[in-house]
C-alpha positions as CSV (number, residue, x, y, z in Angstrom):
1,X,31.1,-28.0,8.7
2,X,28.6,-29.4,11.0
3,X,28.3,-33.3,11.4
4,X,26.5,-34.9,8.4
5,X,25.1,-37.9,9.9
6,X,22.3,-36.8,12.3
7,X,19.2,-34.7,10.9
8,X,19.2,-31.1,11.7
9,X,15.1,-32.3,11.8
10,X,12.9,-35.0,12.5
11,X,9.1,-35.6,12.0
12,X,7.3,-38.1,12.6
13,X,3.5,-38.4,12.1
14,X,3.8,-34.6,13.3
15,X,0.2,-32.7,12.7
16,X,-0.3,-28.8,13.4
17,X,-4.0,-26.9,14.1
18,X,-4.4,-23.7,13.7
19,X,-7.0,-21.9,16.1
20,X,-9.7,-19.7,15.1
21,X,-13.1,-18.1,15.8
22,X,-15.0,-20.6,14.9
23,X,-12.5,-23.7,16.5
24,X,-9.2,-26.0,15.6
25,X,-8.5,-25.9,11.8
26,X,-6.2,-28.4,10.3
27,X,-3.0,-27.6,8.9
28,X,-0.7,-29.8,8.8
29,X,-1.5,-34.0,8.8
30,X,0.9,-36.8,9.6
31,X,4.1,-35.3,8.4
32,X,7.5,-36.9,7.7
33,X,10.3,-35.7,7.3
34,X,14.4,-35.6,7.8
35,X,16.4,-32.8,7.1
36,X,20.1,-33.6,7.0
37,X,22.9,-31.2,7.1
38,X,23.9,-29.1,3.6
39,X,20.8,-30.6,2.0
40,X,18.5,-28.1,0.0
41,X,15.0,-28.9,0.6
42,X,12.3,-27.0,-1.7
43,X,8.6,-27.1,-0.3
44,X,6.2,-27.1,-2.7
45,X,2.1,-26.9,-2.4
46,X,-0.8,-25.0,-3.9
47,X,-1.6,-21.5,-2.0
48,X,-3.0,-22.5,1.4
49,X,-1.2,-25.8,1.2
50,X,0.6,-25.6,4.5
51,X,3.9,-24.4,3.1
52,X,4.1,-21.2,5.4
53,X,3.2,-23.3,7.8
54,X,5.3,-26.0,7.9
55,X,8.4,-23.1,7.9
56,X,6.6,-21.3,10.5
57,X,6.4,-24.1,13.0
58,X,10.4,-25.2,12.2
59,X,11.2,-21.4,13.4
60,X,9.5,-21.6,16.6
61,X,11.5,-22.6,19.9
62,X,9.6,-26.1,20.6
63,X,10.3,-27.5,16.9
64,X,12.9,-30.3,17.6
65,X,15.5,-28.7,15.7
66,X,19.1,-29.4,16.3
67,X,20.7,-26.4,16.4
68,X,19.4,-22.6,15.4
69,X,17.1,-21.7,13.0
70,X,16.4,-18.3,11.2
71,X,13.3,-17.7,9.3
72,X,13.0,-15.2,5.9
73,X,9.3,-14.3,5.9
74,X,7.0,-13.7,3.1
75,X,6.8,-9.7,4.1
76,X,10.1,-9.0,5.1
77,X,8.4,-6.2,6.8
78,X,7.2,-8.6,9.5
79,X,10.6,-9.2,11.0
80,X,12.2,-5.5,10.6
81,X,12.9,-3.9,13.8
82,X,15.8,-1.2,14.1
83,X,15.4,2.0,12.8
84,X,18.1,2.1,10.6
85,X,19.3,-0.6,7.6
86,X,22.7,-1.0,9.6
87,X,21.2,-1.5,12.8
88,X,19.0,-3.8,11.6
89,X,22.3,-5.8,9.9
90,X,24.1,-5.7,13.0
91,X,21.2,-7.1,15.1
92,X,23.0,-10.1,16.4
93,X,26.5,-9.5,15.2
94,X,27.7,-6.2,16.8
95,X,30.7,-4.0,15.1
96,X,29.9,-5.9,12.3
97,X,31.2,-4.6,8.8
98,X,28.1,-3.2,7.5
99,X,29.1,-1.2,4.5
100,X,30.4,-5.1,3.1
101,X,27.3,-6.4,4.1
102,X,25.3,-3.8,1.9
103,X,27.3,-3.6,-0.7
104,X,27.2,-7.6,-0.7
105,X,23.6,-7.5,-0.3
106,X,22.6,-4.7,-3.1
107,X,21.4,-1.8,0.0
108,X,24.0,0.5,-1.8
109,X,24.4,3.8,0.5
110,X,21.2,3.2,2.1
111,X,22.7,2.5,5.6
112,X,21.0,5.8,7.6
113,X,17.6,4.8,6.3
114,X,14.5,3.4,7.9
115,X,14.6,-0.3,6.5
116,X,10.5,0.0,6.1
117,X,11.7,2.8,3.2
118,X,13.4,0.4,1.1
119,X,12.0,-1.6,-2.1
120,X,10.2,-4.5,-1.3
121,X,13.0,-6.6,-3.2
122,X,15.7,-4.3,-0.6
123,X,13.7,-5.4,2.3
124,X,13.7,-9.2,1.5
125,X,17.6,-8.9,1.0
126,X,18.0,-7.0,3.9
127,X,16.4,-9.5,6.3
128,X,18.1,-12.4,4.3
129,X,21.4,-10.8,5.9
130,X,20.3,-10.6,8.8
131,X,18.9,-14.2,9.0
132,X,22.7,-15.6,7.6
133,X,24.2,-13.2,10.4
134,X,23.1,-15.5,13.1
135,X,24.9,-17.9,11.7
136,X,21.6,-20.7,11.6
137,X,22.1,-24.5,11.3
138,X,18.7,-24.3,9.5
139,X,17.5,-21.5,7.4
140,X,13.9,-21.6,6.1
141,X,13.1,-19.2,3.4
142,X,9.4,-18.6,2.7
143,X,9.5,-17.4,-1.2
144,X,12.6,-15.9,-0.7
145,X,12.9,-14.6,-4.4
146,X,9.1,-14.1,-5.2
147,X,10.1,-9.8,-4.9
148,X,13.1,-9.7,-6.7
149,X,13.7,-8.9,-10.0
150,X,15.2,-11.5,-12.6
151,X,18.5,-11.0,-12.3
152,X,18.4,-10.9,-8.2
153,X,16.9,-13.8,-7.8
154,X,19.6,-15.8,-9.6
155,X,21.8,-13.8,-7.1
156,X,19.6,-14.9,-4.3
157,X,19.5,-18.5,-4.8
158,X,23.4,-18.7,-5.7
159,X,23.9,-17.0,-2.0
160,X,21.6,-19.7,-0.4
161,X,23.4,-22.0,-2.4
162,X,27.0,-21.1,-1.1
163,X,25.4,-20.7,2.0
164,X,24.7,-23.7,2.6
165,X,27.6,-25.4,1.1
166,X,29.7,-23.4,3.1
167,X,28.0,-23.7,6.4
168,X,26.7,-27.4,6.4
169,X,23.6,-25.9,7.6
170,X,20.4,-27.3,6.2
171,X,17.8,-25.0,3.8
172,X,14.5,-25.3,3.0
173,X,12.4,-23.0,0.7
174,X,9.1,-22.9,0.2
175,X,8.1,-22.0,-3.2
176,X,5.7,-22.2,-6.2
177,X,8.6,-21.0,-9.2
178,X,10.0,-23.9,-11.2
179,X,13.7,-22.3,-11.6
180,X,14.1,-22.5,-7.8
181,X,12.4,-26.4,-7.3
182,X,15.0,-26.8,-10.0
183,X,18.0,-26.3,-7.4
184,X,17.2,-27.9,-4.1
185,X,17.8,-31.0,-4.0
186,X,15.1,-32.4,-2.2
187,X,11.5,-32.0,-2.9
188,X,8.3,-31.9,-0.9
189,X,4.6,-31.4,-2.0
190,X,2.1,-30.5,0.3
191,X,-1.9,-30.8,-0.5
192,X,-4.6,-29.7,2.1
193,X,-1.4,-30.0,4.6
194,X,-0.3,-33.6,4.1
195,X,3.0,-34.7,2.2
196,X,1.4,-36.6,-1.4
197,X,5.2,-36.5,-3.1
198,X,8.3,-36.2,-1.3
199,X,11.9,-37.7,-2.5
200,X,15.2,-36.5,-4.3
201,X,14.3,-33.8,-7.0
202,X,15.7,-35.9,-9.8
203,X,13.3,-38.8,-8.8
204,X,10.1,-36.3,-8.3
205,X,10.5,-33.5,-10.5
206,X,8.5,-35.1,-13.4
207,X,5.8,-36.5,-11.3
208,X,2.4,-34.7,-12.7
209,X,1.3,-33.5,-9.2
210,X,4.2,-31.6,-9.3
211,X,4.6,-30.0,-12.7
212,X,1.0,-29.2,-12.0
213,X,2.4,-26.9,-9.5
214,X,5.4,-25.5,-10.7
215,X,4.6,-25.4,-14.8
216,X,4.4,-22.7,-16.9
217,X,1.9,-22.6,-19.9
218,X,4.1,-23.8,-22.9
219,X,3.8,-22.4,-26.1
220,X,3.1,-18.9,-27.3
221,X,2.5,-16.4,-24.0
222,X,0.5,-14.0,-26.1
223,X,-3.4,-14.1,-25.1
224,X,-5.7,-12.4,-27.2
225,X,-7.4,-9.3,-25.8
226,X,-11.0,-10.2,-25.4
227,X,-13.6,-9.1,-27.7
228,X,-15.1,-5.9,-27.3
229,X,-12.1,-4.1,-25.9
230,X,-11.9,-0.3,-27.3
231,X,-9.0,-0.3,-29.4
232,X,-8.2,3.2,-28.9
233,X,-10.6,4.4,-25.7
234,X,-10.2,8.0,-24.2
235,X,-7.5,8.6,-21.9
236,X,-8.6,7.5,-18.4
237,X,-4.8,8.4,-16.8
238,X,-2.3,11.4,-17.9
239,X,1.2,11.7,-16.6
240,X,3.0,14.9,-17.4
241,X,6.8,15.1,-16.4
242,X,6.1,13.0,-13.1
243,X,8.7,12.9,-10.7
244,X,9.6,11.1,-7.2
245,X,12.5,11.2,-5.2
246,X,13.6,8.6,-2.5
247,X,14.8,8.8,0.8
248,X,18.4,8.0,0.8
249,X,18.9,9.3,-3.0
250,X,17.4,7.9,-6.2
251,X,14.3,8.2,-8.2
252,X,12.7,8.9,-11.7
253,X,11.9,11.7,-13.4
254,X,10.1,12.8,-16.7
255,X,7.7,10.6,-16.5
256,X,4.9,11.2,-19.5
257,X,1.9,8.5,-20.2
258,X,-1.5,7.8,-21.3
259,X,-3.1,4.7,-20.1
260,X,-6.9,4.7,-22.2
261,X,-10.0,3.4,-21.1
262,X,-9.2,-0.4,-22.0
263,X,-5.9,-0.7,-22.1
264,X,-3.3,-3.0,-20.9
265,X,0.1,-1.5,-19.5
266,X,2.7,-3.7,-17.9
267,X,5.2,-1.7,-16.0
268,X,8.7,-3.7,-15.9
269,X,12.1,-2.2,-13.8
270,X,14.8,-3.3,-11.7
271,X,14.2,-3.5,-8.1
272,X,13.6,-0.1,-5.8
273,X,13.5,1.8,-9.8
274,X,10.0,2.9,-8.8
275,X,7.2,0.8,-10.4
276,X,5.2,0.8,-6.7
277,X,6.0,4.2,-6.2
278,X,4.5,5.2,-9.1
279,X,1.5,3.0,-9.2
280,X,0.8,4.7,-5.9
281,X,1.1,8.1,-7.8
282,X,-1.9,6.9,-10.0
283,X,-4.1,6.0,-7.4
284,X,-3.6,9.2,-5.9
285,X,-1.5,7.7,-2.4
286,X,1.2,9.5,-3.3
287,X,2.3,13.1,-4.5
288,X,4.9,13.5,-7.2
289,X,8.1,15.7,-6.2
290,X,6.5,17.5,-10.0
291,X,4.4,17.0,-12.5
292,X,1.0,16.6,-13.6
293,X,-1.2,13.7,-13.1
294,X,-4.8,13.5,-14.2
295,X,-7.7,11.0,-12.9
296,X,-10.8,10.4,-14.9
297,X,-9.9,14.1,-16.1
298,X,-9.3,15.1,-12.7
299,X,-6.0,16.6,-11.6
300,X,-5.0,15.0,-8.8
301,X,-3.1,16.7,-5.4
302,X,-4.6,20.0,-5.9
303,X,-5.1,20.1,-2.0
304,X,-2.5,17.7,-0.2
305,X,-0.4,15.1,-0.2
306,X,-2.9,12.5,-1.1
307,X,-6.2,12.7,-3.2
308,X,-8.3,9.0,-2.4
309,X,-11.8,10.8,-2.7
310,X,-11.8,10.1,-6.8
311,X,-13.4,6.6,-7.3
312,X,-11.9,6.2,-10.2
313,X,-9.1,3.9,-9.7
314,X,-7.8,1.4,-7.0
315,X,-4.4,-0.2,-5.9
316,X,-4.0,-3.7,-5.2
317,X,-0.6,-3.5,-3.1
318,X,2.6,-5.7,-3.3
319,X,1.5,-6.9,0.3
320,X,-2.1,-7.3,-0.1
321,X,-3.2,-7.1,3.6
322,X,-2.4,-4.0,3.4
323,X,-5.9,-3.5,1.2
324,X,-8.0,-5.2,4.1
325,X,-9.8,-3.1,6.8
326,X,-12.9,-5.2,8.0
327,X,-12.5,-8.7,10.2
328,X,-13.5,-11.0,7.6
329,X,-13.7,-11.8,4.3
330,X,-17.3,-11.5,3.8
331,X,-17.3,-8.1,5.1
332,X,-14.6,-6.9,3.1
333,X,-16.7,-8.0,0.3
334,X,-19.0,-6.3,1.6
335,X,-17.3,-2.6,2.1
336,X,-17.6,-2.4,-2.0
337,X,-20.8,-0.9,-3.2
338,X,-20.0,-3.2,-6.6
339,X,-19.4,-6.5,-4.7
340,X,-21.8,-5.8,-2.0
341,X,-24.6,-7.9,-4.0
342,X,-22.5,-10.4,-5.3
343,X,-23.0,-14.3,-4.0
344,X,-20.0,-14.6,-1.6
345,X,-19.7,-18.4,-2.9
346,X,-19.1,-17.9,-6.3
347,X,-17.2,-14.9,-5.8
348,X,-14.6,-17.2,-4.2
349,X,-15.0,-20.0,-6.1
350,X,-14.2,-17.5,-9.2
351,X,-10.9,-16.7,-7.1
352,X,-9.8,-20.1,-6.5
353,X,-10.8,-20.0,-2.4
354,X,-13.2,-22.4,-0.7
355,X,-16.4,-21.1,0.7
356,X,-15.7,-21.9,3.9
357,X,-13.1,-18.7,4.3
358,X,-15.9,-16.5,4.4
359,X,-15.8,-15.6,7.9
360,X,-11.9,-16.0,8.6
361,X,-10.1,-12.6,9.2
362,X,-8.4,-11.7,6.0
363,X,-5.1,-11.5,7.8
364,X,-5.2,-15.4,8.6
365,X,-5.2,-16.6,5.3
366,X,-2.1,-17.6,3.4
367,X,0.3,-15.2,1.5
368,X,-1.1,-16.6,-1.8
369,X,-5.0,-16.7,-0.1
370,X,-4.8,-13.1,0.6
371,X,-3.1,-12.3,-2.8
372,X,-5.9,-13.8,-4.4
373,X,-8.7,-12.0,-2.0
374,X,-7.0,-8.6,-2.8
375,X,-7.3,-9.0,-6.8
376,X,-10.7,-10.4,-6.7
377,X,-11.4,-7.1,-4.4
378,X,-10.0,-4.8,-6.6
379,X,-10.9,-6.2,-9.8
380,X,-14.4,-6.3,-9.0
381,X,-14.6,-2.8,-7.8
382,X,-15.9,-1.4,-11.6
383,X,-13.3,1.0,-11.1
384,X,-12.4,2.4,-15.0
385,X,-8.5,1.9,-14.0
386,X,-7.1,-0.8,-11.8
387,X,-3.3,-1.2,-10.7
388,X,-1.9,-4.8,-9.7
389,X,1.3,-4.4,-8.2
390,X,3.0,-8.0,-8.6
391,X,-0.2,-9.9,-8.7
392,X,1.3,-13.4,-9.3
393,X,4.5,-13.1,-6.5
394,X,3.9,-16.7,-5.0
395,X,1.0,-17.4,-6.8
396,X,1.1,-21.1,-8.2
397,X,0.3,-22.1,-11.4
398,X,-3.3,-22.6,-10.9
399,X,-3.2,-18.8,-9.2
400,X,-1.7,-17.6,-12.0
401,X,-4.4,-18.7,-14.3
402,X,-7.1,-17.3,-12.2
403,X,-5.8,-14.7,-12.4
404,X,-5.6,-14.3,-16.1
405,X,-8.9,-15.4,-16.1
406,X,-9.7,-12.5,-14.2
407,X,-8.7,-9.8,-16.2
408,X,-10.5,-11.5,-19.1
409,X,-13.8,-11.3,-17.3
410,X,-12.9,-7.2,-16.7
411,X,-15.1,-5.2,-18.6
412,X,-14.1,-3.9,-21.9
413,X,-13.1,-0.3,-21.2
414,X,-11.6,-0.9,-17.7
415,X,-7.8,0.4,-18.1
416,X,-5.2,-2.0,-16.0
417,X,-1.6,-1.4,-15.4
418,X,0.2,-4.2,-13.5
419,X,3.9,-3.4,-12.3
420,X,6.0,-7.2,-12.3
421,X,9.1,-9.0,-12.8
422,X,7.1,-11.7,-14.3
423,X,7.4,-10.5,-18.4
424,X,5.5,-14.2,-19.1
425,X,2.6,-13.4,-17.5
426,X,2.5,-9.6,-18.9
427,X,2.6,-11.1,-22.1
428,X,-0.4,-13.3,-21.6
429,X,-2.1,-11.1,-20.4
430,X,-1.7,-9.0,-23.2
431,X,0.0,-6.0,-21.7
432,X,2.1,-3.3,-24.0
433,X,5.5,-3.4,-21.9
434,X,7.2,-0.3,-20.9
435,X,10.6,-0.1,-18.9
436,X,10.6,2.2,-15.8
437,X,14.2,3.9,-15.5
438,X,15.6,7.5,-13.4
439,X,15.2,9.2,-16.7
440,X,11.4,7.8,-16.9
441,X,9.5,5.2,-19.2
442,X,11.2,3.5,-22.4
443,X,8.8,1.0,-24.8
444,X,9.7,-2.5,-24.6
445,X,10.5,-3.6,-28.4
């Protein structure tokens, strides 16, 4: 255990720019804070808060840190680097045992494989290994359970529990879902980059800044569709016996669905059972090992491995900068013949952003910034069917409603299918839920 009387970190009035194009922007103001050993610290703050931020800067050689620190990103791609999942566990810890590790850490068999062919969920456990491996006196995990399914994150946050209790070392999480605020012990909120709660969790939890954060809509999570919306609309997707295999062994097969023009289809599934995999089927990224899959009555992969030419449908990723091609935000905008004449200010403002983002690159904006920028591209594009792969992972509350209220300002025959762990918001939103398995797709009663 490490000693429990000094902080593993100290602030004091500490303040953080961030530089850009157009000069300094603020991003952190006058912060406070101590950080004592085998505490759990939970960071909380609307998208763009300062949150990433404030992890970012405790990871980085000058922060006066006592001690080590490792750092679990948003993308766990960001921080992969071997070319295999073992030697990207044994980074730092040589002849480790890396079959434990994996079987530990839910990677299975997968140790041959390239880490960037994993799940998304995979990945983040992966490079929560590796960041324990080092053996850290401060771990800082940036939404470390916002891609795993239900049952993993419980796992997740038990690990970082016993982690800590077991190391002494100090964790901090930043995070926007109430069942993880609900373990640290220690809570901080952050608005426009300055600390406006902070204290034990018991004293803070209730405080309405902070339920204004972390609360879910009480009540009934049923929305009704919004008028107008074809009840039984021609097919607009087909999936006949669709079928994908994975590098390193797994997969589904027998895949058979009809999404119709105006239909809501949540996709639900473990992690690495597919859902991505076959959202990018749909949108024609990716060729099915067999089957038949029809576009706007189009059969798609006729000629190659990908068909994109269709404009009929578009993707909004997991990781949504990988959507964004252009240098800023106006001219992403821009690219879409649909948005191209819409008023970039209340655009934004309909996606909860400030004006003022309109000429930052895409790629500087915060994890939930650019989540939001993605679905307002792709929801906007008047495309009859549009795929959201986890569009609330690290969205706050106030995301989440945007969101919502997004889909209710769709027009009535756009289709939408939306892969997520998160079954309260597919039920608001007034999906019909289906199960993704190997043997294909199962109603959800």
């Amino acid at each position: 255990m490490k000693p429990a009387n000094r902080p593993v970190v100290s602030l004091r009035g500490f303040s953080l720019d961030r530089r850009s194009a157009a000069g300094d922007v603020p991003v952190l103001r006058d912060l406070d804070l101590d950080l004592m050993p085998g505490r759990w610290l939970t960071v909380l703050g609307a998208n763009g808060a300062g949150k990433s931020s404030l992890l970012k800067y405790l990871a980085a050689a000058e922060a006066p840190v006592a001690g080590r620190a490792a750092i679990l990103f948003q993308d766990p791609e960001e921080q992969i680097v071997a070319t295999s999942v073992d030697r990207e566990l044994a980074l730092g810890r040589p002849g480790c045992d890396a079959a434990g590790l994996r079987s530990e850490f839910g990677l299975g068999t997968a140790g041959g494989l390239d880490p960037r062919l994993l799940s998304a969920g995979r990945k983040q456990r992966l490079a929560l290994a590796v960041a324990l491996g080092g053996a850290p006196d401060l771990l800082l995990c940036d939404e470390p359970t916002s891609l795993q399914d239900p049952q993993q994150a419980r796992w997740v946050l038990d690990r970082l529990d016993r982690w800590r209790h077991e190391s002494g070392g100090a964790l901090v999480t930043a995070t926007c879902d109430p069942d993880e605020a609900a373990r640290a012990d220690d809570l901080l909120l952050l608005a426009d980059g300055r600390a406006v709660v902070a204290g034990p969790r018991g004293d803070v939890l209730d405080d309405p800044r902070v339920r204004a954060v972390l609360d879910r809509p009480g009540g009934s999570p049923a929305r009704p569709a919004p008028a107008g919306r074809p009840a039984d609309g021609a097919p607009v997707l087909e999936l006949a016996g669709v079928a994908c295999a994975f590098a390193g062994g797994g997969g589904f097969a027998g895949v058979d669905l009809a999404v119709r023009r105006g239909e809501r289809l949540g996709l639900l599934g473990e992690n690495g059972c597919g859902k991505s995999t076959l959202l990018a089927v749909a949108a024609g990224a990716r060729r099915p090992a067999a089957g038949v899959v029809t576009l706007a009555g189009r059969r798609l992969y006729r000629r190659g491995d990908t068909d994109l030419d269709h404009g009929a449908a578009l993707l909004a990723p997991q990781f949504p900068e990988y959507l964004f091609t252009r240098a800023t935000v106006a001219a992403e905008m821009g690219l879409d013949p649909a948005l191209a004449d819409r008023d970039l200010g209340p655009f934004l403002g309909e996606l909860g952003l400030p004006v003022d983002l309109e000429h930052r690159n895409p790629h500087d904006l915060s994890s939930g910034q650019k989540r939001r920028l993605a679905l307002g591209l792709v929801l906007g594009s008047a495309r009859p069917l549009l795929l959201l792969d986890e569009p609330t992972a690290a969205l706050d509350a106030a995301g989440r409603e945007c969101v919502l209220a997004l889909l209710d300002g769709l027009p009535p025959q756009a289709a939408v299918v939306v892969a997520s762990h998160d079954r309260h918001f597919l039920a608001r939103a007034g999906c019909r839920l289906l199960v993704l398995g190997p043997g294909g797709l199962v109603p959800v009663p």
